[in-house]
N, C-alpha and C positions, 0 to 999 in steps of 0.2 A: 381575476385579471389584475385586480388591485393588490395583490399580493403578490405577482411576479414581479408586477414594476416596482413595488417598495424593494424587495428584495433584488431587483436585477440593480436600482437607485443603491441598495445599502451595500452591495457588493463593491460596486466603483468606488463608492464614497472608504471604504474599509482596506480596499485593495493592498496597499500601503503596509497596515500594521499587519498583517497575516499575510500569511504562505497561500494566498489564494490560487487555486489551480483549475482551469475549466474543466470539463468534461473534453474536449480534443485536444487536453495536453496530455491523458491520461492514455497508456496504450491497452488498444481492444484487438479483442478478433471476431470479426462481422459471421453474418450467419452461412457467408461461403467459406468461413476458414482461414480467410487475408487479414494479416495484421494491418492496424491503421492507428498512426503516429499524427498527429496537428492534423487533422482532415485528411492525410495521404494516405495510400496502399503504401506499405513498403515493398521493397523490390526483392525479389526472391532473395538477394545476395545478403540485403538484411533481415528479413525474416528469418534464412537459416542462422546467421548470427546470433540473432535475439533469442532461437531456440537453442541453440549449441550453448550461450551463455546461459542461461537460465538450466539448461540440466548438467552442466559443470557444479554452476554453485549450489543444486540441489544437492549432489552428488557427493560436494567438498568435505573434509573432515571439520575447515573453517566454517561450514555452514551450520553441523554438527554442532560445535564449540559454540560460537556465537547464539544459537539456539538455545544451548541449556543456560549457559549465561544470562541471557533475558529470562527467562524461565526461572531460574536458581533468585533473579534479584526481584521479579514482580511475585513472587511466592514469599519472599522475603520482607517486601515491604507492607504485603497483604498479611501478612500472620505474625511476622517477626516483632516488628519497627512501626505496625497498625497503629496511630496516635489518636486516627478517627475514622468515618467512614468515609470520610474521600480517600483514604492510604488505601483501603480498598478497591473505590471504585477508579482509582490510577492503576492499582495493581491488575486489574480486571481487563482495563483498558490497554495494559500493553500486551498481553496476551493474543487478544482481539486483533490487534494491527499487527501480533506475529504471527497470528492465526490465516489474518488479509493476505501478508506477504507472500509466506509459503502457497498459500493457492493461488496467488499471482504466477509464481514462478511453476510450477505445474500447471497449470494453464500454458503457458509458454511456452514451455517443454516440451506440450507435447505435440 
């Protein structure tokens, strides 16, 4: 209990310098399948949106491109330009969040 309120306390207080994002800024899909935006159902009109966008830019050649490009530079920075082991553990790390995204947008798609 004392650890959520430090942390719910260290959140407010930090808010400011970081990109903090809650959990219902984040978009889900509930266990009936409905996308949900800030706490809301979205309305079929966006949900199909959100799916039609999401398997476009799966789909894109830009997406393609952009892909090996992250890929081509965190391979790079990991093997290449390696100074230490954090050029690693950064190179690892964008992998990971390109890893996250892609299954964001499949997830979404489908």
């Amino acid at each position: 209990m004392k650890a959520r309120i430090y942390n719910w306390i260290l959140g407010k207080i930090l808010r400011h310098l970081f990109h903090f994002v809650t959990p219902e800024e984040v978009i889900v899909r509930n266990k009936h399948g409905h996308l949900l935006l800030n706490g809301r159902h979205l309305t079929m009109e966006e949900t199909s949106y959100v799916e039609g966008a999401a398997k476009q830019l799966l789909d894109s050649p830009l997406w393609s491109m952009l892909k090996k490009n992250i890929q081509f530079q965190a391979n790079l920075k990991m093997f290449e330009k390696s100074g230490s082991t954090y050029d690693i553990i950064s190179g690892k790390a964008t992998l990971w969040s390109l890893q996250l995204i892609e299954e964001k947008l499949r997830e979404l798609a489908r």
